[in-house]
ROTORLUM-690657 format. One record per residue (C-alpha): x, y, z. Coordinates in steps of 0.2 Angstrom, whole numbers, plus 5000, padded with zeros to 4 digits. Each point is the difference from the previous one (the first is absolute). Last residue first. Layout:
N
- px	py	pz
- X	Y	Z .
...
# end
This chain:
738
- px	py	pz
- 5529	5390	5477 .
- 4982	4997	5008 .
- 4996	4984	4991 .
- 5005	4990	5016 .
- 4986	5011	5012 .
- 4988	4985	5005 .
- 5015	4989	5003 .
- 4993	4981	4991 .
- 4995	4994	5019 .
- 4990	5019	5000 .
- 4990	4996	4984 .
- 4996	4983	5007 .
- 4992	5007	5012 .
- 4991	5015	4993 .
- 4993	4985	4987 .
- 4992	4993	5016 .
- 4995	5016	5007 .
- 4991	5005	4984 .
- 5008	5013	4990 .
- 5000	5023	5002 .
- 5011	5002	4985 .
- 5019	4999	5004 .
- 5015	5011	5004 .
- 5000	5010	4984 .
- 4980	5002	5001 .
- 5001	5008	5017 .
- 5006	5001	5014 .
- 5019	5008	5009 .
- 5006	5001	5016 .
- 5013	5012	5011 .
- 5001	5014	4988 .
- 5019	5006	5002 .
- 4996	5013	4986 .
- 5015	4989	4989 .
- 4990	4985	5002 .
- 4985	5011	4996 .
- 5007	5006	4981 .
- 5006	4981	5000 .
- 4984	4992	5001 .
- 4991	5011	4987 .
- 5013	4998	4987 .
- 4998	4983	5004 .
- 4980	4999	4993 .
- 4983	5001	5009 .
- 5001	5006	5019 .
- 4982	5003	5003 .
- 5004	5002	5019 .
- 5014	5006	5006 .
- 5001	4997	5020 .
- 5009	5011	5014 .
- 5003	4994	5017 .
- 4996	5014	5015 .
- 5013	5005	5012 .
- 4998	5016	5000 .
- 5015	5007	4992 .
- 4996	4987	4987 .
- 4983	5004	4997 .
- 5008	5019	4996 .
- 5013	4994	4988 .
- 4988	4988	4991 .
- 4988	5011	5000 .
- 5010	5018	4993 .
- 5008	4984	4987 .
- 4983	4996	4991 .
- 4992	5017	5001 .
- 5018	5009	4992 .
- 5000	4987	4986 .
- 4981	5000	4998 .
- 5002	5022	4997 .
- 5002	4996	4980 .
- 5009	4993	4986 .
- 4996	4981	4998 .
- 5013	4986	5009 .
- 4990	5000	5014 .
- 4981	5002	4991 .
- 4994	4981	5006 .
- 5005	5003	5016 .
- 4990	5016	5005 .
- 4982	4994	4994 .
- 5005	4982	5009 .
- 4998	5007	5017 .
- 5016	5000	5010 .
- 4997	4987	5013 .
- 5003	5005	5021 .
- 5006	4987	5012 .
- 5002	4999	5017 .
- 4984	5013	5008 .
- 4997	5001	5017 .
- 4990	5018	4998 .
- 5004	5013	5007 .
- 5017	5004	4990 .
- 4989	4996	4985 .
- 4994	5016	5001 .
- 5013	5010	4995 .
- 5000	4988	4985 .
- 4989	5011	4990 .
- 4990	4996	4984 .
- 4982	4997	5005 .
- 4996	4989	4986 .
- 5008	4995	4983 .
- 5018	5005	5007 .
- 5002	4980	5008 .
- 4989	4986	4993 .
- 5000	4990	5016 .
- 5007	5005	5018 .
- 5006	4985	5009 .
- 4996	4992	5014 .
- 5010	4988	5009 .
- 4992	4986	5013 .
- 5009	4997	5016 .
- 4986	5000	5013 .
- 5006	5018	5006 .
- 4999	5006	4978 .
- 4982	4992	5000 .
- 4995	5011	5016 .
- 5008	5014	4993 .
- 4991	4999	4982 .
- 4984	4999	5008 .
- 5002	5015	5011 .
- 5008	5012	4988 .
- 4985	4996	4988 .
- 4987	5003	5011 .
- 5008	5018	5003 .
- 5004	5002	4983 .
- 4984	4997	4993 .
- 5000	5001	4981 .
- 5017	5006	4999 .
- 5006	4982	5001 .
- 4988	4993	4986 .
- 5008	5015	4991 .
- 5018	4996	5005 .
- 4996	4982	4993 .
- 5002	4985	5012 .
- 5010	4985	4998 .
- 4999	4987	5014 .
- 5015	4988	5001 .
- 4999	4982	5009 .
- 5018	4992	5002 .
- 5005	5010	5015 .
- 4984	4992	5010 .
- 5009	4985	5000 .
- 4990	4985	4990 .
- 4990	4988	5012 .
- 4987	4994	4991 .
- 4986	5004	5013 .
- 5008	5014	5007 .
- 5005	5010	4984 .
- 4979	4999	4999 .
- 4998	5003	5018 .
- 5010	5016	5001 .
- 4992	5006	4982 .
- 4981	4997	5005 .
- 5007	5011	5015 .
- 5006	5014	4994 .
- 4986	5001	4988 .
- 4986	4999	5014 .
- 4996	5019	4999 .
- 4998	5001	4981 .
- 5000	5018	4996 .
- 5019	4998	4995 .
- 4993	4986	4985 .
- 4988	5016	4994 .
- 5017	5008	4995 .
- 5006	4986	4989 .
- 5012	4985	5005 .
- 5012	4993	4987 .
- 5009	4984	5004 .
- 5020	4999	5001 .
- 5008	4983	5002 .
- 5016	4998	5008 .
- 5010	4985	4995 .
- 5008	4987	5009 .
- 5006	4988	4988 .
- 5006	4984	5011 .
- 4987	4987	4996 .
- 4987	5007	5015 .
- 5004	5016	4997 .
- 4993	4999	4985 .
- 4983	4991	5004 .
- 4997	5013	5014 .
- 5004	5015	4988 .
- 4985	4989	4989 .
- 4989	4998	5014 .
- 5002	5020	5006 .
- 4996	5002	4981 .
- 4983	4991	5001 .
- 4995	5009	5016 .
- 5001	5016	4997 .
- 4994	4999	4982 .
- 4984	4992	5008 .
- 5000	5014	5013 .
- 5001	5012	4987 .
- 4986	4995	4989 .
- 4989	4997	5017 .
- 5004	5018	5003 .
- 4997	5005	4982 .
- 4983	4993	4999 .
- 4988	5016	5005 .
- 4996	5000	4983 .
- 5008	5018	4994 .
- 5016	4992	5005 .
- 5000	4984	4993 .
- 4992	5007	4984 .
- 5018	5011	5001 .
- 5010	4985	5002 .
- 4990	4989	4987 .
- 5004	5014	4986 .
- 5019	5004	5007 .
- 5004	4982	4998 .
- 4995	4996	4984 .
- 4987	4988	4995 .
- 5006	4984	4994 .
- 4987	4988	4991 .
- 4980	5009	4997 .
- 4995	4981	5005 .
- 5008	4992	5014 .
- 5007	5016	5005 .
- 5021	5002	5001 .
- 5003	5007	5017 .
- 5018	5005	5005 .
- 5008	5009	5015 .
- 5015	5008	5001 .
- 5012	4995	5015 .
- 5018	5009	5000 .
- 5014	4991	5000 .
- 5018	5002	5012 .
- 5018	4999	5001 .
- 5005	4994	4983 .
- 5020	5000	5000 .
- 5007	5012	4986 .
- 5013	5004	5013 .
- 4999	5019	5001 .
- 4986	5002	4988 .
- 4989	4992	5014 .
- 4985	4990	4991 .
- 4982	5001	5001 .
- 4990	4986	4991 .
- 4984	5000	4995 .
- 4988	4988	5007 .
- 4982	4992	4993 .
- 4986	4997	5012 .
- 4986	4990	4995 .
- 4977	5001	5001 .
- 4989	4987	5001 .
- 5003	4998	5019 .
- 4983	4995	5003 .
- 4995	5018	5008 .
- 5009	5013	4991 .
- 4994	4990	4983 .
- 4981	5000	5006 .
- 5003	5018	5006 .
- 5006	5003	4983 .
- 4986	4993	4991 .
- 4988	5009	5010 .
- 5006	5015	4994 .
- 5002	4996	4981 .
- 4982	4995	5001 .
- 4995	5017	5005 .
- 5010	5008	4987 .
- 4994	4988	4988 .
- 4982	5006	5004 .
- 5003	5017	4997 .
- 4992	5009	5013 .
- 4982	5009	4994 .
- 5000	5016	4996 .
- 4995	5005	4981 .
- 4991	4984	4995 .
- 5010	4999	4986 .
- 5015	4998	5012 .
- 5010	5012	5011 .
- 5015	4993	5006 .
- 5003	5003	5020 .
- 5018	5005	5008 .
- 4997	5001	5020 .
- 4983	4993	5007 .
- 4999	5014	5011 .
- 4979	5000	5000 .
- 4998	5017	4991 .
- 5018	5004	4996 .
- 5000	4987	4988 .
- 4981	5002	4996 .
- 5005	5019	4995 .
- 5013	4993	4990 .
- 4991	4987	4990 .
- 4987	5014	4996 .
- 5016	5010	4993 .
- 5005	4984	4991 .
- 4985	4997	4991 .
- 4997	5019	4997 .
- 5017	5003	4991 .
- 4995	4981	4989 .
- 4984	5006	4993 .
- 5006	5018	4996 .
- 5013	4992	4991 .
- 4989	4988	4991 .
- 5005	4982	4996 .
- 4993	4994	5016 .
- 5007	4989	5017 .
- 5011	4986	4991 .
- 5002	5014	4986 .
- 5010	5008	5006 .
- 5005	4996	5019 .
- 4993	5010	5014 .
- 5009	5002	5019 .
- 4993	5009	5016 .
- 5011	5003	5015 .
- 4993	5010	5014 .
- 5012	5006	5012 .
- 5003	5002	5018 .
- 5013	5014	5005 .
- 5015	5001	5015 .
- 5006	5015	5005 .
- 5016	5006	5011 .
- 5000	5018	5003 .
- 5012	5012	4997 .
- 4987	5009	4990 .
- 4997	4987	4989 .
- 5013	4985	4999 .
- 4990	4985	4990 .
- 5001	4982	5009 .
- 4999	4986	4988 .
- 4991	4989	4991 .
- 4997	5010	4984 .
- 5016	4989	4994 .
- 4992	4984	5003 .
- 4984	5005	4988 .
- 5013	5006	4987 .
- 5008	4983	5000 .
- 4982	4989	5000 .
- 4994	5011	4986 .
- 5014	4997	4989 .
- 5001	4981	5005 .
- 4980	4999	4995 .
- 5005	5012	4982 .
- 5012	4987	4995 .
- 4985	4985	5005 .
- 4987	5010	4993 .
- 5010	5001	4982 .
- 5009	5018	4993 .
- 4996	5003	4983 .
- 5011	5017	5001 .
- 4989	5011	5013 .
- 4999	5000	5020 .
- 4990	5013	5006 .
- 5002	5004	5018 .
- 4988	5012	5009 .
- 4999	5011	5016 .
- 4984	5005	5008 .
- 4998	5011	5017 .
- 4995	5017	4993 .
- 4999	4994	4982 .
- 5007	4990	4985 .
- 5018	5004	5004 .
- 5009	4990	4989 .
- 5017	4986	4995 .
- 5002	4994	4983 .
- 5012	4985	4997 .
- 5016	5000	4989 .
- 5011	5006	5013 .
- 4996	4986	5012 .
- 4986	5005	5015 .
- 5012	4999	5018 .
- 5006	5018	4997 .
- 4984	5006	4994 .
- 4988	4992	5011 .
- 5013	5005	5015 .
- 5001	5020	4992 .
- 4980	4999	5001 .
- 4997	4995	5016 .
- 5015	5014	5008 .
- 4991	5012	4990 .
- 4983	4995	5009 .
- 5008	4999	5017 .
- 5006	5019	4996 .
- 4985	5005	4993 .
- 4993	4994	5017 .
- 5012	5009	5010 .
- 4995	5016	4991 .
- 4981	4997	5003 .
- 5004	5002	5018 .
- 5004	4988	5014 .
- 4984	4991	5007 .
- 4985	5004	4986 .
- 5013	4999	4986 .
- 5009	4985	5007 .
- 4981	4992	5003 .
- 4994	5002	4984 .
- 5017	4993	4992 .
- 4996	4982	5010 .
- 4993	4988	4988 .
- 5009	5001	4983 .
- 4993	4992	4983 .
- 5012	4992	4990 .
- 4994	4994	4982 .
- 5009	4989	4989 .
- 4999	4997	4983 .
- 5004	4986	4986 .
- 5007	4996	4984 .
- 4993	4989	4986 .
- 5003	5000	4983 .
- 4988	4996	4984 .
- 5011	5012	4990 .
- 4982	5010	4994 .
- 4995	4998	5017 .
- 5016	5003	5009 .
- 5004	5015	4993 .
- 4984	5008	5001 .
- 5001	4995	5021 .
- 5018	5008	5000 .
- 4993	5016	4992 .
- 4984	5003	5010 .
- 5011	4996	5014 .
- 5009	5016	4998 .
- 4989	5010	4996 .
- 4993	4993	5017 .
- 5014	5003	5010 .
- 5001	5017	4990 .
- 4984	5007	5009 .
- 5001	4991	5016 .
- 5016	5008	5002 .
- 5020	4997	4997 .
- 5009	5001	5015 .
- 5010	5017	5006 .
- 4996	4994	5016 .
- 4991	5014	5008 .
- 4995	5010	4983 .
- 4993	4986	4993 .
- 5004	4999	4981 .
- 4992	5005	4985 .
- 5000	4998	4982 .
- 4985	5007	4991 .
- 4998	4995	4984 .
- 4991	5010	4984 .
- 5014	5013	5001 .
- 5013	4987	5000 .
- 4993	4991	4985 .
- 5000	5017	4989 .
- 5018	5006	5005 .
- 5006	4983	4997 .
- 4994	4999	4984 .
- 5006	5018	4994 .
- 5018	4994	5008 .
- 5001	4987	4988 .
- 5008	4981	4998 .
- 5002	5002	5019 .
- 5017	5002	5006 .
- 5012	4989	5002 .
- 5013	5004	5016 .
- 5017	4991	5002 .
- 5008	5001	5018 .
- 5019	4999	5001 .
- 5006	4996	5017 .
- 5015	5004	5012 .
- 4986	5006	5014 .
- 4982	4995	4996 .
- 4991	5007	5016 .
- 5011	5010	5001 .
- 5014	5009	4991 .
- 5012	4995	4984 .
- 4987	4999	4988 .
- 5003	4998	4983 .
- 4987	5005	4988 .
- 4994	4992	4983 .
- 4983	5007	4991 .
- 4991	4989	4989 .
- 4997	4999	4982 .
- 4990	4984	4991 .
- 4986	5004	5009 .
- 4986	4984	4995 .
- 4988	5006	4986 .
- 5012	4996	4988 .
- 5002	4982	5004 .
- 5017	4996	4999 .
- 4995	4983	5009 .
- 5002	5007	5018 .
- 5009	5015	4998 .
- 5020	4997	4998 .
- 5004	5018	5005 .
- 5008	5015	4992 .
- 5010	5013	5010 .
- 4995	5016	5009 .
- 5013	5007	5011 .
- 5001	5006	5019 .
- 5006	5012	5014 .
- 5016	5004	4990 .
- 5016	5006	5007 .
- 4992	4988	5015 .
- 5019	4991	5001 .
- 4992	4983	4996 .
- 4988	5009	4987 .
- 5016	5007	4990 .
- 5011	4985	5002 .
- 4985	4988	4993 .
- 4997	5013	4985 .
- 5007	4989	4985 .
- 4996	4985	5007 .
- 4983	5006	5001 .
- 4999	5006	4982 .
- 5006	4984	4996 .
- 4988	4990	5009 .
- 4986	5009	4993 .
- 5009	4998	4981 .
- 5000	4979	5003 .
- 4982	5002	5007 .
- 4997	5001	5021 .
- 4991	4989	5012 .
- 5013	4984	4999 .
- 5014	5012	5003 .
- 4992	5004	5018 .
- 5003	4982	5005 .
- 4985	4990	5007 .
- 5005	4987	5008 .
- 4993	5010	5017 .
- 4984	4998	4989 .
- 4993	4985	5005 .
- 4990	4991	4987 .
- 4984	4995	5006 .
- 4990	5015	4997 .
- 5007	5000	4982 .
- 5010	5016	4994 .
- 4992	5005	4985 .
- 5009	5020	5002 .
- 4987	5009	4999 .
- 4987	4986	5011 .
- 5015	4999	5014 .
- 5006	5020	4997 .
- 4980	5003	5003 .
- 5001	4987	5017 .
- 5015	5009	5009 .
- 5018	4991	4996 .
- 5012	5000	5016 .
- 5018	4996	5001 .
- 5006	4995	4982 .
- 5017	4997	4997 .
- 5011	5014	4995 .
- 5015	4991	5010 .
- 5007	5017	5007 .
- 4988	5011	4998 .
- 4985	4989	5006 .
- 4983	5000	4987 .
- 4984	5009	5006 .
- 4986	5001	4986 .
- 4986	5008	5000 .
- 4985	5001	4987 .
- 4990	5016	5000 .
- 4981	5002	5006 .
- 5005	4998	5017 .
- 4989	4988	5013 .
- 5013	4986	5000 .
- 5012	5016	5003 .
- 4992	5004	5017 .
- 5000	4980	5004 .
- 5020	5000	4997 .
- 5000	5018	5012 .
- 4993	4991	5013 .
- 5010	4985	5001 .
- 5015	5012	4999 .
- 4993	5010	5013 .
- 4997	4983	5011 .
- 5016	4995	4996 .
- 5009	5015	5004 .
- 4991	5004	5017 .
- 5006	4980	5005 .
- 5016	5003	4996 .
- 5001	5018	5010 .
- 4992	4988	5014 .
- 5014	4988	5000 .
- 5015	5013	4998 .
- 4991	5010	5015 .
- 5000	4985	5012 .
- 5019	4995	4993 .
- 5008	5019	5004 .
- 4988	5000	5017 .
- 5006	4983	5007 .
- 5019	5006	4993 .
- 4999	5014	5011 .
- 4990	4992	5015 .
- 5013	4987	5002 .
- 5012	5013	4999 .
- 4993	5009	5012 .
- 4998	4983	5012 .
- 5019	4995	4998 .
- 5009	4987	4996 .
- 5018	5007	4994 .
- 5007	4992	4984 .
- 5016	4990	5001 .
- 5013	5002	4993 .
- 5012	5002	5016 .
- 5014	5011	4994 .
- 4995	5015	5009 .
- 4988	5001	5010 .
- 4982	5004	4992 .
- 4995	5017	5000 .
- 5005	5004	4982 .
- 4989	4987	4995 .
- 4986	5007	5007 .
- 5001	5015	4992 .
- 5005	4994	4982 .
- 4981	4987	5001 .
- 4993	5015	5009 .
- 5003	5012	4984 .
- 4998	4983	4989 .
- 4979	4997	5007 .
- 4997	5019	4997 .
- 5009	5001	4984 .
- 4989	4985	4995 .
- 5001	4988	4987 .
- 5009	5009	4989 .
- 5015	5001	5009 .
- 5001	4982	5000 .
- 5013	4992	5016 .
- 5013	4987	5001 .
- 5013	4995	5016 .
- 5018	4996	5001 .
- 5008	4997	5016 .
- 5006	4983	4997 .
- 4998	4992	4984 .
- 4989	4985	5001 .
- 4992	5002	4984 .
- 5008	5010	4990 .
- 4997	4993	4985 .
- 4981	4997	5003 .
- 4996	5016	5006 .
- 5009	5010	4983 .
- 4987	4990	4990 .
- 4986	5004	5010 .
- 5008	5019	5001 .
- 4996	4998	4983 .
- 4981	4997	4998 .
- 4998	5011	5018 .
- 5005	5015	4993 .
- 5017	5004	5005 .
- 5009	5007	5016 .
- 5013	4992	5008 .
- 5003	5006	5018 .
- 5019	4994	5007 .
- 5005	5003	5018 .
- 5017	5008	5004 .
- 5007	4988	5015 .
- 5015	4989	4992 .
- 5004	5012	4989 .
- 5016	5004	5007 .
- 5002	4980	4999 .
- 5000	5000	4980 .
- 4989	4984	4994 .
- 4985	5006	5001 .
- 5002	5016	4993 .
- 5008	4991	4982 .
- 4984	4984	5000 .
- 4989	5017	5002 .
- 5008	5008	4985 .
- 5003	4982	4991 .
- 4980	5000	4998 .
- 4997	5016	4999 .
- 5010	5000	4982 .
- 4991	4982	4996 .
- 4982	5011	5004 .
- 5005	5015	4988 .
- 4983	5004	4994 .
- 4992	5010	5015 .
- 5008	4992	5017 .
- 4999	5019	5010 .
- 5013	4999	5014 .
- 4998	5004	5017 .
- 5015	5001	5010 .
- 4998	5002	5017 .
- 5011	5002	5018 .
- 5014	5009	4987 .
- 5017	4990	5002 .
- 5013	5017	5002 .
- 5006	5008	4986 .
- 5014	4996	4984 .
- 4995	4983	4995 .
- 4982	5001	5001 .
- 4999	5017	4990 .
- 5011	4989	4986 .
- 4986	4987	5002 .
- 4985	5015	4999 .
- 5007	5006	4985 .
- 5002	4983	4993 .
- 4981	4994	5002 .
- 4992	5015	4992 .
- 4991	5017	5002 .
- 5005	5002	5019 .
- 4990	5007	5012 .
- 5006	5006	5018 .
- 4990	5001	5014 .
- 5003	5006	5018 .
- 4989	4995	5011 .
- 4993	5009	5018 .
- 4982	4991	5001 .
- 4993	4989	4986 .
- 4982	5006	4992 .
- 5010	5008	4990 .
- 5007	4985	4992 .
- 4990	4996	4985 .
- 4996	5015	4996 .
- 5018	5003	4995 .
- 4996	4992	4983 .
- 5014	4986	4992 .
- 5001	5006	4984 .
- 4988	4999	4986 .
- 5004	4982	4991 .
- 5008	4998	4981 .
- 5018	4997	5009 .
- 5000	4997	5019 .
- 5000	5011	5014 .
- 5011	4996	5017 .
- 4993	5006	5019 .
- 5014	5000	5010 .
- 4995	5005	5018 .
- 5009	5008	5013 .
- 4994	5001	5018 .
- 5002	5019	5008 .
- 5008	4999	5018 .
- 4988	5010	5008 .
- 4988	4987	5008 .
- 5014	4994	5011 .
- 5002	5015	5008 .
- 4984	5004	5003 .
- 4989	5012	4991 .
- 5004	5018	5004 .
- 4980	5008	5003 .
- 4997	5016	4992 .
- 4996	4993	4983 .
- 4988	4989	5007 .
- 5005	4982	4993 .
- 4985	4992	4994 .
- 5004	5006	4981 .
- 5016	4990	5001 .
- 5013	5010	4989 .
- 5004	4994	4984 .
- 5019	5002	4991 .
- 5002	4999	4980 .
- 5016	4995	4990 .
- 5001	4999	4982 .
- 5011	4988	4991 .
- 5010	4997	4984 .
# end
């Protein structure tokens, strides 16, 4: 069974008689598979003078084969019947009239992964997702059917470059929109009266529990909830019921059913009923949400009129107004708990002078932009405010120390440290940062908000970075200061060490490179983390001498090395202030110099926002390090900029896949199609790819099969000493990998 349609090209004037060679209609076999929609002719009409013919299943289309002429195509929809493609493919291959029809398989990417690594090697096959983008597959058929025939090989060309460029830039900012609606949604239904519960449909684990199913439901803050089953929330008839109904809510034949819960403690004035939906659309697509409502709507009714719940109408924030309800409740908690939790205080410097110099709309803008980066960077369980014109605010609930609010503060702080597009224009802003910790700096709300408020203002004031208030409302902390002038002593007598973590080629398993972290463990508050002294460095003035002693100390390990036989490449991080440094080049010319390691064996990893920052500067530093022989590679790739079009101006020899992508292969989801798009497009420009946060085999193999070139992360090795590196890599750094 088979239909046959024909496509004229739409850039053909109908008056004008194509050429000769253009006339001659293509054929293409496009064969369905059971369960799936058929094969969709939108697929190929973006291909000039076709003839298509679908099939519904795999015999059809051979007993077609074996009666007509080789078709230039056959793309075949993979669906459930992968061992049935299989020994089709295996069949075309091996029949000589075949020899130059090209084969398209067409799966999501979970099972055309498994299709991938049978076939590998397999001339002249290649593998596509429809639903990645029919955009991206229209060109992917296109461009295939201008290849010459037989030679299975993609084409490498600049639109196609663009194409898949565009496909993976909108696939990463799409991500990113999600996440920052679905963080924004979970803190919108922290502030609900009824208790929410998400649970998967497949697995019916736990995706996301608000804080009134938490208290509902006696779920302790500690407990994570993703081992949550929904089973657990619901009484033997509730579970019945749902049981019952599950192929009625799947469907949508019904919207939702109430079932009985397991309140905390059967206490009656906890909602024993709750109402169970499925949803089968965003934000929670293939989820069932169960909603407690309050014990009575006349109670709600009454509290709600007494509050007033707002939110700014630019950011879509909470206000001052509810921030402060809001603390009220954290700070009562805390008291009669005897908790502590903290708050944070960002004041803006420059929005006066975006209103005054490009409107009041580009401001908003800038101000939105401000508070979806708070929002994104603060975790789900954190409050994030508009207090006023230039003020945003952090509160940080759930007992949390100074030292966990400290790292918290010093992440958002770093992620605020950027440049904001307004108006096609690049910006860069100065903030204040003010920090209070209850009850270190009062056991008062109203107390503690001016604290850090005042702290801000002398922040921004003098330019002193993140300041602590204190009781006497505006002073520095005095650890803080310490802390500084700890760490230029440690910078400057080498108190300070470099551990390495591996990077390892999947090809051979051969360990090919490290890359340089530093450590500093205080002579009296112990080890402090990395990302806590790195961003004190910077707000210091210390992070060039930070990077020069990192510079230094791993060029002298590379030198050791190779010196034994072990030539590895070592890869230090440089930030965007390190590009500003106009005697950088140099102090990295005389260091390789003076222990006389090849320039080849020194790596510089960049992020692409550090890289953004200052293009021009950075185009220039990076091309006098690549002429001297030293690589760069881009660092924590997709979290930044998101586009490799640009990389093609920049010498760049190795790109790493953030972690964020990685760590969700194997998970349903656009990663898959991220993931792959890179490594094919890195490839055609011939960039090195590298995994990093690689964690388990399942992981390894999903890449090995991607043609990801090298691999780091947990499964490899924790970042070690270099000693214990060494004696890691004599054992075979990669033996466990099977």
């Amino acid at each position: 069974m088979s239909s046959e349609l024909a496509f004229q090209s739409p850039v053909i004037p109908a008056n004008v008689d194509p050429p000769a060679a253009e006339s001659t209609a293509r054929t293409i076999y496009a064969v369905g598979a059971p369960h799936c929609a058929p094969p969709s002719p939108h697929w190929f009409s973006m291909v000039s003078r076709l003839r298509l013919t679908v099939f519904a299943d795999l015999p059809s289309c051979q007993a077609a084969l074996s009666r007509e002429d080789a078709p230039r195509m056959l793309a075949v929809l993979v669906g459930m019947q992968v061992d049935e493609v299989v020994n089709f493919v295996y069949l075309i291959r091996s029949d000589a009239a075949l020899a130059n029809t090209r084969l398209l398989l067409l799966a999501q990417e979970d099972r055309l992964i498994e299709v991938m690594s049978i076939l590998r090697g397999v001339a002249g096959v290649d593998f596509a997702s429809p639903a990645s983008s029919p955009e991206f597959l229209q060109q992917r058929i296109a461009h295939l059917l201008e290849e010459p025939a037989g030679t299975g090989e993609t084409s490498d060309s600049s639109l196609r470059i663009q194409i898949v460029d565009s496909v993976m830039s909108r696939l990463i900012n799409s991500r990113r929109r999600i996440e920052s609606d679905l963080t924004r949604l979970q803190h919108v239904l922290d502030l609900t009266q009824s208790a929410v519960a998400v649970f998967d449909q497949q697995s019916e684990t736990c995706l996301y529990l608000n804080q009134q199913a938490s208290t509902v439901y006696d779920i302790a803050e500690n407990e994570h909830y993703s081992a949550l089953r929904l089973a657990d929330l619901l009484t033997p008839s509730g579970l019945v019921r749902f049981t019952d109904h599950q192929p009625q809510l799947i469907s949508g034949e019904l919207a939702s059913i109430e079932v009985f819960t397991n309140a905390a403690g059967g206490q009656s004035a906890k909602p024993p009923v709750a109402q169970l939906s499925c949803f089968n659309n965003d934000p929670f697509s293939g989820a069932y949400v169960l909603r407690a409502l309050p014990p009575t709507t006349e109670s709600l009714t009454e509290d709600a009129s007494r509050q007033v719940i707002g939110h700014d109408p630019i950011t879509g924030l909470p206000d001052r107004a509810l921030f402060v309800q809001q603390l009220a409740k954290v700070a009562s908690v805390a008291k009669a708990e005897a908790g502590c939790f903290g708050l944070m205080v960002v004041d803006v410097d420059d929005i006066k002078q975006v209103n005054d110099g490009l409107g009041y709309a580009a401001g908003n803008d800038l101000l939105r932009q401000i508070g979806e980066i708070l929002l994104i960077t603060a975790d789900p369980t954190d409050l994030v405010a508009r207090l006023g014109d230039d003020d945003f605010a952090v509160l940080f609930p759930g007992n949390q120390s100074q030292k966990m609010v400290g790292i918290k503060v010093d992440k958002i702080a770093r992620a605020i440290q950027r440049q904001f597009i307004v108006e096609e224009q690049k910006l860069e802003i100065s903030t204040g940062i003010g920090v209070a910790h209850w009850p270190a700096h009062g056991d008062d709300d109203q107390v503690i908000l001016r604290h850090a408020e005042l702290a801000a203002s002398l922040s921004k004031r003098d330019g002193l970075g993140v300041v602590d208030g204190d009781q006497q409302l505006g002073q520095i902390n005095h650890d803080q200061l310490t802390l500084r002038a700890d760490l230029r002593e440690a910078i400057l007598t080498d108190q300070l060490f470099l551990h390495y973590q591996p990077k390892v080629k999947i090809s051979d398993r051969q360990c090919i490179g490290t890359e340089a972290l530093v450590r500093w463990v205080h002579p009296e508050q112990g080890f402090i983390p990395p990302d806590q002294f790195v961003a004190l460095a910077e707000r210091a003035g210390l992070i060039k001498d930070l990077t020069r002693w990192v510079i230094a100390e791993a060029v002298r390990q590379a030198a050791r090395w190779q010196s034994v036989g072990k030539p590895l490449r070592v890869a230090v991080n440089l930030s965007a202030r390190n590009l500003q440094e106009p005697d950088l080049v140099d102090f990295v010319k005389q260091t390789l110099q003076d222990h006389q390691l090849p320039a080849r064996l020194l790596q510089f990893e960049l992020t692409e926002s550090d890289m953004m920052a200052n293009p021009t500067t950075a185009i220039q530093v990076i091309e006098e390090l690549h002429e001297f022989g030293v690589e760069i590679s881009v660092d924590d790739y997709g979290t930044g900029y998101s586009s490799l079009a640009y990389l093609k101006k920049l010498r760049i020899s190795e790109l790493k896949i953030d972690r964020s992508f990685i760590s969700q292969l194997n998970c349903a989801g656009d990663d898959m199609v991220i993931v792959h798009s890179t490594i094919t497009m890195a490839h055609q420009l011939g960039i090195r790819v590298v995994a990093e946060g690689v964690e388990d085999q399942e992981i390894w193999d999903l890449l090995d099969v991607l043609e990801c070139d090298i691999v780091q992360g947990y499964f490899i090795s924790r970042p070690v000493s270099a000693d214990d590196l060494t004696v890691a890599l004599e054992a075979g750094i990669a033996s466990h990998v099977s």
